[in-house]
gemmi code that builds the backbone of each chain (N, CA, C; Angstrom):
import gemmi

chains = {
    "A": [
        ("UNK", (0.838, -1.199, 0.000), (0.000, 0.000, 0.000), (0.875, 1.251, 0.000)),
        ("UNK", (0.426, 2.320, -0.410), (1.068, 3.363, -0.506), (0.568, 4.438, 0.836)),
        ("UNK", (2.032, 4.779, 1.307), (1.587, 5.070, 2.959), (2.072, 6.579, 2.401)),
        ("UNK", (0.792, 7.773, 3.199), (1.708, 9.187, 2.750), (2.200, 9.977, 3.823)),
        ("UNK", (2.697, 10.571, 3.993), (2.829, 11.757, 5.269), (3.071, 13.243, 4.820)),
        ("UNK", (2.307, 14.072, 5.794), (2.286, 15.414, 6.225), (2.268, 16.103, 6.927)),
        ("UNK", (2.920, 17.705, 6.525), (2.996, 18.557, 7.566), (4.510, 18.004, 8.308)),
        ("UNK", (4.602, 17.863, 9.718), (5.329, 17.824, 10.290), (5.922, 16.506, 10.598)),
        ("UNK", (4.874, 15.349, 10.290), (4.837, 13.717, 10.184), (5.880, 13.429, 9.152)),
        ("UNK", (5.494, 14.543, 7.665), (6.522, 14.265, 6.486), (7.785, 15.224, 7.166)),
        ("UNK", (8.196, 15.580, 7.541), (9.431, 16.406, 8.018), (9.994, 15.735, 8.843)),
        ("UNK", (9.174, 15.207, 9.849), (10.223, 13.847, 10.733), (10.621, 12.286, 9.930)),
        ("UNK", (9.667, 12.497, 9.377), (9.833, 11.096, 8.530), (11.177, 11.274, 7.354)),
        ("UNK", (10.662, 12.851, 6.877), (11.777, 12.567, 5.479), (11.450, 12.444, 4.607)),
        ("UNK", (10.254, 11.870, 4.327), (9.726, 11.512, 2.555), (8.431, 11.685, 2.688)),
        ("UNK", (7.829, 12.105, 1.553), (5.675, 12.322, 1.828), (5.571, 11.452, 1.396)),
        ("UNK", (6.352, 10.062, 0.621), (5.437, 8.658, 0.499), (6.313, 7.958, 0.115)),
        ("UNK", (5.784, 6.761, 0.353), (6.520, 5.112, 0.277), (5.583, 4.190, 0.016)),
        ("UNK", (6.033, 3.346, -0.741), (5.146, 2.130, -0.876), (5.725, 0.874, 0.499)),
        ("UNK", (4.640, 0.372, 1.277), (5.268, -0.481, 2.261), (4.308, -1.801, 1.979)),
        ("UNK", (4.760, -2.317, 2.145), (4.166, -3.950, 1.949), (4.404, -4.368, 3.613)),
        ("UNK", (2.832, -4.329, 4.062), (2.758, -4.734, 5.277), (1.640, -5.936, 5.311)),
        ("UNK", (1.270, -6.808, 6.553), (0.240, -7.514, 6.657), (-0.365, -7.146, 7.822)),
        ("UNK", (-0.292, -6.040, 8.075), (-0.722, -5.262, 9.715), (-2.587, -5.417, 9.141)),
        ("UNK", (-2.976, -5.917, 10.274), (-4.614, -6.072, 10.036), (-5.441, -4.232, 10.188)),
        ("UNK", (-4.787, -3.672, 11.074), (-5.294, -2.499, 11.266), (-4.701, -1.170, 11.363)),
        ("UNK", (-4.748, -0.052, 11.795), (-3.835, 1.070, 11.481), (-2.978, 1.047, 12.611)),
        ("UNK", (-3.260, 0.930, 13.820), (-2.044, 0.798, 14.839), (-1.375, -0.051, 15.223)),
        ("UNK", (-1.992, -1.389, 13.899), (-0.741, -2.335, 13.723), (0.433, -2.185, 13.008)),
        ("UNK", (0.017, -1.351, 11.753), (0.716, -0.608, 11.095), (1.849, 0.676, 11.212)),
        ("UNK", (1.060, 1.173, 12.897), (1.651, 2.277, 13.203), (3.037, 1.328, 13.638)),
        ("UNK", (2.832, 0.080, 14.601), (3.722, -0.114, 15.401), (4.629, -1.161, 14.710)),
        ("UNK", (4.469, -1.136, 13.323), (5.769, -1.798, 12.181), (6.355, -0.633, 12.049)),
        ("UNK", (5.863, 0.418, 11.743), (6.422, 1.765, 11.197), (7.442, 1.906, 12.450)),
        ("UNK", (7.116, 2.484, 13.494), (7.845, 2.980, 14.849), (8.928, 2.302, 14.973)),
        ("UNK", (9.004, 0.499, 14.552), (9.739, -0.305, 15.316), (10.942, -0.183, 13.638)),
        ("UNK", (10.794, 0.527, 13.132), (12.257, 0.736, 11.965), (12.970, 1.815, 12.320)),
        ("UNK", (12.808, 2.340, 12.239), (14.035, 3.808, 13.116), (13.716, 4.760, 13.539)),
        ("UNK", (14.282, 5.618, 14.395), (14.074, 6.453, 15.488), (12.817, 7.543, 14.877)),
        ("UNK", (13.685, 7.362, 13.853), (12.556, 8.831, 12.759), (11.504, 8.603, 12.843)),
        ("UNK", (11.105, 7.304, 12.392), (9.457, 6.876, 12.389), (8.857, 6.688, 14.013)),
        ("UNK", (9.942, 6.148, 14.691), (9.289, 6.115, 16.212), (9.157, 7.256, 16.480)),
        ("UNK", (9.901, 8.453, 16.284), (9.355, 10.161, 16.858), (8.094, 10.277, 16.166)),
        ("UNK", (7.805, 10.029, 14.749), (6.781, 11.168, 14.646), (5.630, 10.217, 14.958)),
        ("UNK", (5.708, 8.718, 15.154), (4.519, 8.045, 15.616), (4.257, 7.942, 17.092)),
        ("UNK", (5.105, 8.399, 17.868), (5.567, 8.940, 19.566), (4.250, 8.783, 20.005)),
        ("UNK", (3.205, 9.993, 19.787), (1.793, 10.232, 20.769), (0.892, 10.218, 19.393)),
        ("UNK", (-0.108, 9.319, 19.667), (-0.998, 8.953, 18.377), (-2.160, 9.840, 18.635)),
        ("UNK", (-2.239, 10.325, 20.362), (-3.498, 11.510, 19.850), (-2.723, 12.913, 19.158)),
        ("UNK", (-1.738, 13.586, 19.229), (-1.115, 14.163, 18.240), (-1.432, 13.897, 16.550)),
        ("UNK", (-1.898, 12.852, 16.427), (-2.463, 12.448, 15.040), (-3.552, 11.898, 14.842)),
        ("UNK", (-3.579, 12.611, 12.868), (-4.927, 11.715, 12.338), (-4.615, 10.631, 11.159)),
        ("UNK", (-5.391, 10.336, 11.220), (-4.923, 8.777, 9.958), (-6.238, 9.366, 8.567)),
        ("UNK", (-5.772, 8.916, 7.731), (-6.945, 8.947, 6.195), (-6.682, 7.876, 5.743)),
        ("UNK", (-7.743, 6.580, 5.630), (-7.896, 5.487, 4.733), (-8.463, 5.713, 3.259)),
        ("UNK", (-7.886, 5.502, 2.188), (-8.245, 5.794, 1.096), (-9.420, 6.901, 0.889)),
        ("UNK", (-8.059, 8.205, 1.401), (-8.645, 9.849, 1.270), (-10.018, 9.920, 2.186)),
        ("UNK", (-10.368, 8.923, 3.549), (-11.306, 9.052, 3.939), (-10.764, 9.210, 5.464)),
        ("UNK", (-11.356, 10.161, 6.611), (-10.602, 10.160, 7.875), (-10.962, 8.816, 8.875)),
        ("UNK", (-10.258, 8.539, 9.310), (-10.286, 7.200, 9.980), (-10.222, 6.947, 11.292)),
        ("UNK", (-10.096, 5.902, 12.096), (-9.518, 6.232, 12.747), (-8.656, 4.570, 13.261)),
        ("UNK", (-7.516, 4.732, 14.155), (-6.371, 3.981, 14.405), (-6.826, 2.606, 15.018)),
        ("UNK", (-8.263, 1.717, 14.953), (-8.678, 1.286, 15.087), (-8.643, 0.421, 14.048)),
        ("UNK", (-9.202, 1.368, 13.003), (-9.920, 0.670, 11.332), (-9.004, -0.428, 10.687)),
        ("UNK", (-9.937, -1.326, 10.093), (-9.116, -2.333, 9.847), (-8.409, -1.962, 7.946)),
        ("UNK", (-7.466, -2.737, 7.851), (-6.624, -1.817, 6.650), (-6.830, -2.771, 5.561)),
        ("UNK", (-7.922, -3.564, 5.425), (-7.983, -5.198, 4.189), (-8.754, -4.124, 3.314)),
        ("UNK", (-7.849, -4.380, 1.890), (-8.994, -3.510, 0.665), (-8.092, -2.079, 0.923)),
        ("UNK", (-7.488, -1.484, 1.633), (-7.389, -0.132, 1.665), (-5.857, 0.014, 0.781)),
        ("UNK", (-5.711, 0.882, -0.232), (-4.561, 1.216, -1.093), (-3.820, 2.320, -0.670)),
        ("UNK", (-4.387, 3.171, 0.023), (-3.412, 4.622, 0.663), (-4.244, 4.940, 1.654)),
        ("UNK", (-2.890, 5.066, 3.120), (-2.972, 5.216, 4.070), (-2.230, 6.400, 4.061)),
        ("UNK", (-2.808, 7.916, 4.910), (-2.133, 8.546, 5.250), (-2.217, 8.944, 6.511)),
        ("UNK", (-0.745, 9.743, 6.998), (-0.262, 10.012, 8.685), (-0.487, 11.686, 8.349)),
        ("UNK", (-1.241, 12.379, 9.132), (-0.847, 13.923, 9.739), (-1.378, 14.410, 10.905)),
        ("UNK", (-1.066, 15.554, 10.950), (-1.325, 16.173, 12.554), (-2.469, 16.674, 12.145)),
        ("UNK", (-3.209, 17.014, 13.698), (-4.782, 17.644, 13.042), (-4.663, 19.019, 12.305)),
        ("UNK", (-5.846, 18.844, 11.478), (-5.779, 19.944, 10.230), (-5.638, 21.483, 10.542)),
        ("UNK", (-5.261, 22.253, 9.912), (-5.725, 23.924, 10.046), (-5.871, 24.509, 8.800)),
        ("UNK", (-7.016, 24.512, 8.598), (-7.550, 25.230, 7.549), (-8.026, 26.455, 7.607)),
        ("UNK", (-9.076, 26.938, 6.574), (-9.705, 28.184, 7.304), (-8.370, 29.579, 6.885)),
    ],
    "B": [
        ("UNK", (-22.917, 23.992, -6.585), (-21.542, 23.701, -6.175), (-20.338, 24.467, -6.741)),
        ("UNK", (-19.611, 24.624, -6.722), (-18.142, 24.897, -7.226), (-17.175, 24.719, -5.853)),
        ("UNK", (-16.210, 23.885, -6.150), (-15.056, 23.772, -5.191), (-13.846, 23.845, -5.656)),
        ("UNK", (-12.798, 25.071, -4.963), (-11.613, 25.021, -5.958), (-10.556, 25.302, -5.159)),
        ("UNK", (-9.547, 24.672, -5.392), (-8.011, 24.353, -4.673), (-7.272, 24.675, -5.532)),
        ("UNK", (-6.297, 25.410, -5.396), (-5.175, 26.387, -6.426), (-4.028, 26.806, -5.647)),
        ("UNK", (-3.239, 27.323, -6.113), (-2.265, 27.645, -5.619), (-2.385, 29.490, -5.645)),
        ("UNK", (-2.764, 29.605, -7.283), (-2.732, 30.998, -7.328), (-4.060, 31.902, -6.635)),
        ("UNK", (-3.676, 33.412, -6.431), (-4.397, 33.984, -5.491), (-5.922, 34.018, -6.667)),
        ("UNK", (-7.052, 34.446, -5.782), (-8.291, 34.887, -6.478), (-8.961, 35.765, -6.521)),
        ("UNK", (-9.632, 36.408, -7.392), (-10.102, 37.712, -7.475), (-11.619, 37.550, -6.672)),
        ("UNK", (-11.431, 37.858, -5.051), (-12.891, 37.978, -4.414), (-13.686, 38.677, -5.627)),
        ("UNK", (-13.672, 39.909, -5.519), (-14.649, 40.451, -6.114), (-15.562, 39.880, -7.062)),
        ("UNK", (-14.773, 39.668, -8.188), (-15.092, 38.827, -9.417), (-15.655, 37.528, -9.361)),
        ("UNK", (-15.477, 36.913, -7.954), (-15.898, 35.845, -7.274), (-17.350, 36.292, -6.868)),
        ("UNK", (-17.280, 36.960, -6.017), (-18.087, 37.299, -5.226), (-19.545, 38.091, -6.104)),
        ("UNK", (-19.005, 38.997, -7.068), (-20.068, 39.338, -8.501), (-20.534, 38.033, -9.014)),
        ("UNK", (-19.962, 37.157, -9.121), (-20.188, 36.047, -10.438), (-21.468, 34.819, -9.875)),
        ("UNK", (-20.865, 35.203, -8.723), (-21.582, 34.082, -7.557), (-23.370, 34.241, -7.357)),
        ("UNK", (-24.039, 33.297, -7.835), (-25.719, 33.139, -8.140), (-26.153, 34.211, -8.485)),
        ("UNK", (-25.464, 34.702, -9.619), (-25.901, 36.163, -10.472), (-26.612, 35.919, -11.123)),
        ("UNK", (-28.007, 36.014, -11.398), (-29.077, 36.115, -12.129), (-30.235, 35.164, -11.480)),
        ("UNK", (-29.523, 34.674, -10.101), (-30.636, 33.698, -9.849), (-31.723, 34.687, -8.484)),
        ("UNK", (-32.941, 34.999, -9.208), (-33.750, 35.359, -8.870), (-34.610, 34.846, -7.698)),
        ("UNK", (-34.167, 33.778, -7.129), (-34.703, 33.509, -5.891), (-34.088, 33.150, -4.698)),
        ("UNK", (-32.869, 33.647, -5.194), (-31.944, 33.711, -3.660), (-32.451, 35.357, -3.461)),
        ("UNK", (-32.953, 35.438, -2.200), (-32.452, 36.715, -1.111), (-31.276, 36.697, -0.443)),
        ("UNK", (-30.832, 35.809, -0.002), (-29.257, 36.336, 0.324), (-28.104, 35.681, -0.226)),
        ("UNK", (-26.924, 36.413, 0.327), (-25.662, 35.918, -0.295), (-24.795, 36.238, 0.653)),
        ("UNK", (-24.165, 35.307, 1.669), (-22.877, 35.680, 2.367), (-21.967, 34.690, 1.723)),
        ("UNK", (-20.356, 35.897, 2.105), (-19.392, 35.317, 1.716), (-18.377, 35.510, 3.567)),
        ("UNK", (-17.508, 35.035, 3.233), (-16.433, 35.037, 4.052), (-14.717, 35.010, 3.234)),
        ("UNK", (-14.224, 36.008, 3.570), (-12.653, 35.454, 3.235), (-12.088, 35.338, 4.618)),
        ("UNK", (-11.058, 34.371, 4.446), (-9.915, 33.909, 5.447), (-8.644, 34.616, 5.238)),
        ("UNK", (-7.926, 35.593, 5.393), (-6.790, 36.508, 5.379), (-5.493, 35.990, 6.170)),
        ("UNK", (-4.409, 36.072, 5.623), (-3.218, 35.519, 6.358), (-3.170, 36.859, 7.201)),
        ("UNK", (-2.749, 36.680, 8.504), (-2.814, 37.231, 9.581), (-1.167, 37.472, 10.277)),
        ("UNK", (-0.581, 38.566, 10.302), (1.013, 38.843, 10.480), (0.592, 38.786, 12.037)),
        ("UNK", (2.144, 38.163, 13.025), (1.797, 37.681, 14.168), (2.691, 39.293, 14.564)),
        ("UNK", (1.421, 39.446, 15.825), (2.067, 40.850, 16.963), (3.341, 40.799, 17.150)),
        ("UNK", (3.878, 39.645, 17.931), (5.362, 39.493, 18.157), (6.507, 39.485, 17.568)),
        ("UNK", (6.073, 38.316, 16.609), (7.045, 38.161, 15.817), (7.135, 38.009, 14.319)),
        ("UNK", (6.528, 39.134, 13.541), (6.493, 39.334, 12.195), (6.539, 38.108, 11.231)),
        ("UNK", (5.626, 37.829, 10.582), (5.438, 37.080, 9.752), (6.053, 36.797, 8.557)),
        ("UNK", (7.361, 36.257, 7.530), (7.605, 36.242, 6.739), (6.558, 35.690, 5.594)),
        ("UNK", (6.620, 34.370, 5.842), (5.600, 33.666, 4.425), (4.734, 33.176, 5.022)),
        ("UNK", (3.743, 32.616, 5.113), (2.356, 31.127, 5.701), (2.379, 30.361, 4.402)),
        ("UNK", (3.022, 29.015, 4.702), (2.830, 27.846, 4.067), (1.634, 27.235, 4.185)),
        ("UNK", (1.265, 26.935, 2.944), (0.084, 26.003, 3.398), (0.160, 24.594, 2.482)),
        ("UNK", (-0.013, 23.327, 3.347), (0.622, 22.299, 2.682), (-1.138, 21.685, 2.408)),
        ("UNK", (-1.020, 20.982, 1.292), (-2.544, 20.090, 1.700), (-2.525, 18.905, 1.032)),
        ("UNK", (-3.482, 17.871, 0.878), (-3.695, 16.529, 0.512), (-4.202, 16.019, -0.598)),
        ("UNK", (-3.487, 16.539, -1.610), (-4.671, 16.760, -3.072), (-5.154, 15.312, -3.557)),
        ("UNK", (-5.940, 15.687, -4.017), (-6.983, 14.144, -4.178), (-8.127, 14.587, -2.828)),
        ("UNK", (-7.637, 13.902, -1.702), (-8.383, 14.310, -0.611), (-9.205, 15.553, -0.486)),
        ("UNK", (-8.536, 16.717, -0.332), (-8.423, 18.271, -0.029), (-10.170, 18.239, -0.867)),
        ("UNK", (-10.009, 18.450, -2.135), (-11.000, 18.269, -2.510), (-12.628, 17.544, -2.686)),
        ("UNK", (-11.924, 16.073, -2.118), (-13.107, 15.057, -1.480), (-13.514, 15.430, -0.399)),
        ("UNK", (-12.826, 16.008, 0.640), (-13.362, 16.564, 1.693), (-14.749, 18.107, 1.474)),
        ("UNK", (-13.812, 18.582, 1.009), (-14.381, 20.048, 0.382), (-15.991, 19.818, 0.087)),
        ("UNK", (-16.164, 18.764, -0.759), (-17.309, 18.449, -1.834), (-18.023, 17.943, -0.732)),
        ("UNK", (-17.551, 17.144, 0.358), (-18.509, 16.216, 1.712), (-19.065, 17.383, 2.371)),
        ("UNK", (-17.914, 18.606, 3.052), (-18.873, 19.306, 3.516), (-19.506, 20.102, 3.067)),
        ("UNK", (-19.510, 20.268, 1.576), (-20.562, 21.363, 0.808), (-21.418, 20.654, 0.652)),
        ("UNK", (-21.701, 19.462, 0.044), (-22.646, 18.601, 0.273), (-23.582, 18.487, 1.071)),
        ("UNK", (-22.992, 18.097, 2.613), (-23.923, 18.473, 3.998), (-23.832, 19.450, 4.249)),
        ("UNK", (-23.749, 20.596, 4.155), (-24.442, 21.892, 4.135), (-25.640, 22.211, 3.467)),
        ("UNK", (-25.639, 21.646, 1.829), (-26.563, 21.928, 0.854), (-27.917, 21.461, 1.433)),
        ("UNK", (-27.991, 19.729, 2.247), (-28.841, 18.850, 3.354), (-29.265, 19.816, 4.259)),
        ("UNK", (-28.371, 20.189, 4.652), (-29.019, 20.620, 6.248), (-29.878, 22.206, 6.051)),
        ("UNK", (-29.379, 22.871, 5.202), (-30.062, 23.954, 4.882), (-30.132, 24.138, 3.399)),
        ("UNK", (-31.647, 25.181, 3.343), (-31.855, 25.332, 1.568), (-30.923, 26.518, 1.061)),
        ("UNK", (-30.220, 25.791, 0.326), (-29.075, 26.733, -0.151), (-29.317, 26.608, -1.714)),
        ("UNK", (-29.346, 27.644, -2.175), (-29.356, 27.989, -3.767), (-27.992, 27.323, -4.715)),
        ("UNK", (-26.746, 28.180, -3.790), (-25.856, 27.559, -3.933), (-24.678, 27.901, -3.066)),
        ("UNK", (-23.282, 26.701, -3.189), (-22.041, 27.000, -2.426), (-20.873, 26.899, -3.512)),
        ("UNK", (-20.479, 28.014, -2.759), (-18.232, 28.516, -3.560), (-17.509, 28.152, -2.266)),
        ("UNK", (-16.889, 27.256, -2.557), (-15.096, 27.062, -1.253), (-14.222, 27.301, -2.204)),
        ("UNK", (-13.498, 27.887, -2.239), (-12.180, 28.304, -2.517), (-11.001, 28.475, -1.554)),
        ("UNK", (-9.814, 27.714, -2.002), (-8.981, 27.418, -0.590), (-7.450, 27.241, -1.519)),
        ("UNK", (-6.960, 28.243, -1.008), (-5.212, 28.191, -1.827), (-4.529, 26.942, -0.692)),
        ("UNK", (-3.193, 26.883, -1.596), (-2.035, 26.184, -1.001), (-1.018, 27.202, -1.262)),
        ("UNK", (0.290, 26.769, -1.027), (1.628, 27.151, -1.516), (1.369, 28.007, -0.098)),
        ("UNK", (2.753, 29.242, -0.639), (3.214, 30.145, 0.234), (2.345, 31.898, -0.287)),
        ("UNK", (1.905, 31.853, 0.740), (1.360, 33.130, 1.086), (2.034, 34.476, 2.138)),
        ("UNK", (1.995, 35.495, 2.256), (2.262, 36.576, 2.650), (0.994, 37.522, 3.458)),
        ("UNK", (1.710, 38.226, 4.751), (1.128, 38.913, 5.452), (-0.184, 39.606, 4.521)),
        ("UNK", (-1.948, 39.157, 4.385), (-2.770, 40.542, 3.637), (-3.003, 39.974, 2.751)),
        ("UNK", (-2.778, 38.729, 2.193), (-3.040, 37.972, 1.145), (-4.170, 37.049, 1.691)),
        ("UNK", (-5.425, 36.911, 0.745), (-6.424, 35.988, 1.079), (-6.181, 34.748, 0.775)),
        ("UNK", (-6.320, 33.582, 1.824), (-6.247, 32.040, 1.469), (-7.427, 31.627, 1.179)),
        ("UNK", (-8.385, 32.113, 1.443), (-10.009, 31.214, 1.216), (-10.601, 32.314, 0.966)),
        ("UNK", (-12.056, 31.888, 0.560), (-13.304, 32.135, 0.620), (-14.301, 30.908, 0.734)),
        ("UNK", (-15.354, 31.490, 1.086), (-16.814, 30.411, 1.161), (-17.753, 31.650, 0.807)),
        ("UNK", (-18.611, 31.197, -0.385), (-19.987, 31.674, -0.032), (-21.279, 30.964, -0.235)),
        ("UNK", (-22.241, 31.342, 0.252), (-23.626, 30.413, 0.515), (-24.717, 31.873, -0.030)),
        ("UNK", (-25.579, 31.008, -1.017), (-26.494, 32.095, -1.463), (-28.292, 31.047, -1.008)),
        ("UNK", (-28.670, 31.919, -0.056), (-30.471, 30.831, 0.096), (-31.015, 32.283, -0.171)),
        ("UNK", (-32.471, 31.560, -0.387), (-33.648, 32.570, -0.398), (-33.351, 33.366, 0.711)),
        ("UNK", (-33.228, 32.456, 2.180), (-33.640, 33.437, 3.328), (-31.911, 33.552, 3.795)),
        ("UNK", (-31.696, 34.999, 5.099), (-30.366, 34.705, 5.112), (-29.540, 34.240, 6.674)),
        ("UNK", (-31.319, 33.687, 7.273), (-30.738, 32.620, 8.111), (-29.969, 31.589, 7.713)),
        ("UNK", (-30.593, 30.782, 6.407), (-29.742, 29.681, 6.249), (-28.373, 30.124, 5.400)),
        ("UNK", (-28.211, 31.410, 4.896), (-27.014, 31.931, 4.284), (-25.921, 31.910, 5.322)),
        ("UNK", (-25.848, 32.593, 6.708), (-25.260, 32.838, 7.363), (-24.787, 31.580, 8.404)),
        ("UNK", (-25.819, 30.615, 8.728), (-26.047, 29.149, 9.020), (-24.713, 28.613, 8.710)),
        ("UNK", (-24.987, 28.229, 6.865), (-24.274, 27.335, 6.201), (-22.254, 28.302, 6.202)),
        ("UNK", (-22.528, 29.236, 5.850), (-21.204, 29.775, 5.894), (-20.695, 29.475, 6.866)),
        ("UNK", (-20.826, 29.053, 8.128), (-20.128, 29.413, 9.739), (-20.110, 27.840, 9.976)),
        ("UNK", (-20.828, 27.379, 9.574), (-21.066, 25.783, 9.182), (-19.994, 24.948, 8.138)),
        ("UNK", (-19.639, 25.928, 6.936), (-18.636, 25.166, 5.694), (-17.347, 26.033, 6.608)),
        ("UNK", (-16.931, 26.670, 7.082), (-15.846, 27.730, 8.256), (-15.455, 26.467, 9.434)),
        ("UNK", (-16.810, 26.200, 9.995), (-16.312, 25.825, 11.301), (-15.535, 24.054, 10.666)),
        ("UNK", (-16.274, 23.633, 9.617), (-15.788, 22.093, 9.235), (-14.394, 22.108, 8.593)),
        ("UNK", (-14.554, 23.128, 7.509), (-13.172, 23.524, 6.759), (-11.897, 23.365, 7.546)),
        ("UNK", (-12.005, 24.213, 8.778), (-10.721, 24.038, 9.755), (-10.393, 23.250, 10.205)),
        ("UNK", (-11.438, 21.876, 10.297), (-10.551, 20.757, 11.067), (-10.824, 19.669, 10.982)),
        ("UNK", (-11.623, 19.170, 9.222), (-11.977, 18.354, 8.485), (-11.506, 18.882, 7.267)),
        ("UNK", (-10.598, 19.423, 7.013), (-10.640, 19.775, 5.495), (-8.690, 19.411, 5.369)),
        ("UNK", (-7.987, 18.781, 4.396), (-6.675, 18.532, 5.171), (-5.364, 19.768, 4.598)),
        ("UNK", (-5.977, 20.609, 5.398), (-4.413, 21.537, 5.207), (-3.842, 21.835, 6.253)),
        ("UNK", (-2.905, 22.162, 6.254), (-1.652, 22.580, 7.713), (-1.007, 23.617, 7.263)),
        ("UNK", (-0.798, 24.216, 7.911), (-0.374, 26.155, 7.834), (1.052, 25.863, 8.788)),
        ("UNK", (2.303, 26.653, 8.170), (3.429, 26.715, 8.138), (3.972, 28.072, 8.467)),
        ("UNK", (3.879, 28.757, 9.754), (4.308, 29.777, 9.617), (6.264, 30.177, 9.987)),
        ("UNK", (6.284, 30.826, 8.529), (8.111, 31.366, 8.886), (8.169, 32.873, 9.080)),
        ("UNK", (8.820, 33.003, 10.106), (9.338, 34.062, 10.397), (11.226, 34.090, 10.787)),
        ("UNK", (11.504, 35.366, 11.521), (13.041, 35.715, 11.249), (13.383, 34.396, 11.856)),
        ("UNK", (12.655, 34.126, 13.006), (12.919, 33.061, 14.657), (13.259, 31.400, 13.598)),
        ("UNK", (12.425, 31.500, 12.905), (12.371, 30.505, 12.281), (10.770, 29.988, 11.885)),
        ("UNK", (11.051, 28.403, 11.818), (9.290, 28.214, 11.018), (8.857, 27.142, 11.955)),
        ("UNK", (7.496, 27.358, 12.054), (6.692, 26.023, 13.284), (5.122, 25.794, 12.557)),
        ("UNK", (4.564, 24.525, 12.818), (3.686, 24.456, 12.177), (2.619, 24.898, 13.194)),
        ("UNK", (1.316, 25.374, 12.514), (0.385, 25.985, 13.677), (-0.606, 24.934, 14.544)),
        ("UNK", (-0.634, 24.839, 15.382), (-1.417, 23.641, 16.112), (-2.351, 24.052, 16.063)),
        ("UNK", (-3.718, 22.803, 16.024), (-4.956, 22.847, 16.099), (-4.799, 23.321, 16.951)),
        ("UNK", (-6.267, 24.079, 17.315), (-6.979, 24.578, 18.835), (-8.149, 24.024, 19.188)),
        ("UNK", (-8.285, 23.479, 20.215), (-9.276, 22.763, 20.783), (-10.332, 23.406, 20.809)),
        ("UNK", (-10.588, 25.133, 20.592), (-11.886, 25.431, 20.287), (-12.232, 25.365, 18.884)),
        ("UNK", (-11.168, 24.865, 17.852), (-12.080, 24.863, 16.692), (-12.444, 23.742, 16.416)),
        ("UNK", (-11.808, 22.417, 17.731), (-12.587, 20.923, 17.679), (-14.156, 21.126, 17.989)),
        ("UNK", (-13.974, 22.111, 19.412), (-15.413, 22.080, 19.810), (-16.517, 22.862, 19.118)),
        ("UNK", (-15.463, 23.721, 18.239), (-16.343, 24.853, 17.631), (-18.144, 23.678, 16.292)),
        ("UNK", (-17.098, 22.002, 16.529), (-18.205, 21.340, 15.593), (-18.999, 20.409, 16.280)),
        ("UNK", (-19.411, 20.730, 17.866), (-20.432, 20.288, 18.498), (-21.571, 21.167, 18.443)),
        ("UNK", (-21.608, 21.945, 18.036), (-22.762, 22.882, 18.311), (-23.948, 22.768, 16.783)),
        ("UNK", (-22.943, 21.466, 15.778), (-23.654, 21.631, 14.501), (-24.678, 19.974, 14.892)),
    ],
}
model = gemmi.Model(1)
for chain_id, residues in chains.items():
    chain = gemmi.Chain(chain_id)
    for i, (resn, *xyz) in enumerate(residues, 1):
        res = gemmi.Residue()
        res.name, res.seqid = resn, gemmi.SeqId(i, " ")
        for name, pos in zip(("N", "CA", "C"), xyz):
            atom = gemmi.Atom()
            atom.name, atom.element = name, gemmi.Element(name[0])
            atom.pos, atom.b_iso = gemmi.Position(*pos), 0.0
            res.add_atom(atom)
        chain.add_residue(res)
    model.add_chain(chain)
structure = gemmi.Structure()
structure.add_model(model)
structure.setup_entities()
C-alpha cells in the first residue's frame, strides 16, 4: 500500500510517500511496524493523539481495519480556514 | 456547487459578482474570506500552506454537500489556496447564497467551522525566529459540536 505523510509527520519522517508492503490487520498495527524501523518513524509516531490517519482519502480512525485499503495517510490535526 | 483548490491567489470580487448572479430567488448571499494574519510578536515572513490533493478536494465536496442537506441553499463557492502566502493575502473564501439569510449565514459558519478541522491543510508559519507548524486549537474541535 502506498503510505503518505504530512505537515510535520513528512518532516520527521523525510519523505511524503513510500510504498510499504505490510500484513498489519489495522492502522495501529501498522503504526507499530512503522515505529519499530528507526528512530525517525518512532518520533513522529511517539503520541498517536497528536495524530490523524486517512484510509483511502477518507478520515479514519487507528482502530480501522486496513484489508482492501490502497493509501494510508499520517498527519497532525488539520488547520484550515 | 463549485469547489476550488489552487495555488494561485483569487479575485474575491469577481468571485463574489459572479456568484448566483441572475438567480432570482436567492435573497441572500454571504461570503467570508480567510486573510493571512502577520503575528504581533514576531512578524510574519511567508504562511505555508501544505494540503492533501486528491483528498483536499473530497473533503471540500462532503462538507458542501452536507451543508446543501441541512439547509436550503441555492448555492455554495469554497475556494482554498495552497503554496506560500504573505502577510494581507487571502487564502479562502466560502460563499452560501439561500432565499432566506438565516440559512445563508447558518451554512457559511457551518462550511468555516468544518473547513478548519476536516478539510486537510496545515499552515506553516516562517518568520526571522524561524518556522513552526500551527497547532490545532481545541476550540475549533469544539467549535463542531454545536452543529
Amino acid at each position: 500500500m502506498q503510505v503518505l505523510y504530512f505537515a510535520w509527520v513528512r518532516e520527521r519522517i523525510g519523505l511524503p510517500r513510500e510504498e510499504i508492503d505490510s500484513s498489519a490487520a489495522t492502522v495501529r498495527e501498522l503504526v507499530s511496524e512503522l515505529a519499530a524501523r528507526e528512530d525517525r518513524y518512532a518520533m513522529a509516531f511517539s503520541d498517536l493523539s497528536a495524530l490523524r490517519v486517512a484510509l483511502d482519502q477518507d478520515l479514519a480512525d487507528f482502530d480501522a481495519p486496513l484489508a482492501g485499503v490502497r493509501e494510508v495517510a499520517f498527519f497532525p490535526p488539520m488547520t484550515g480556514g | 456547487m463549485r469547489i476550488v483548490v489552487q495555488k494561485a491567489p483569487f479575485d474575491f470580487g469577481a468571485e463574489a459578482g459572479a456568484f448566483a448572479a441572475g438567480r432570482t430567488d436567492m435573497g441572500a448571499v454571504v461570503t467570508f474570506t480567510g486573510v493571512v494574519r502577520d503575528l504581533p510578536d514576531d512578524p510574519l515572513k511567508v504562511m505555508e500552506i501544505e494540503h492533501y490533493p486528491g483528498m483536499t478536494e473530497r473533503a471540500l465536496e462532503k462538507i458542501a454537500t452536507e451543508a446543501s442537506e441541512r439547509w436550503n441553499l441555492g448555492d455554495v463557492l469554497v475556494i482554498h489556496r495552497f503554496g506560500p502566502m504573505t502577510p494581507g493575502e487571502q487564502i479562502m473564501m466560502v460563499a452560501t447564497a439561500a432565499p432566506h439569510r438565516v440559512d445563508a449565514f447558518a451554512a457559511a459558519e457551518f462550511l468555516m467551522d468544518y473547513l478548519k478541522s476536516r478539510a486537510p491543510f496545515w499552515k506553516k508559519e516562517i518568520t526571522g525566529d524561524g518556522a513552526d507548524w500551527v497547532a490545532a486549537k481545541d476550540e475549533d474541535e469544539a467549535a463542531l459540536d454545536r452543529w
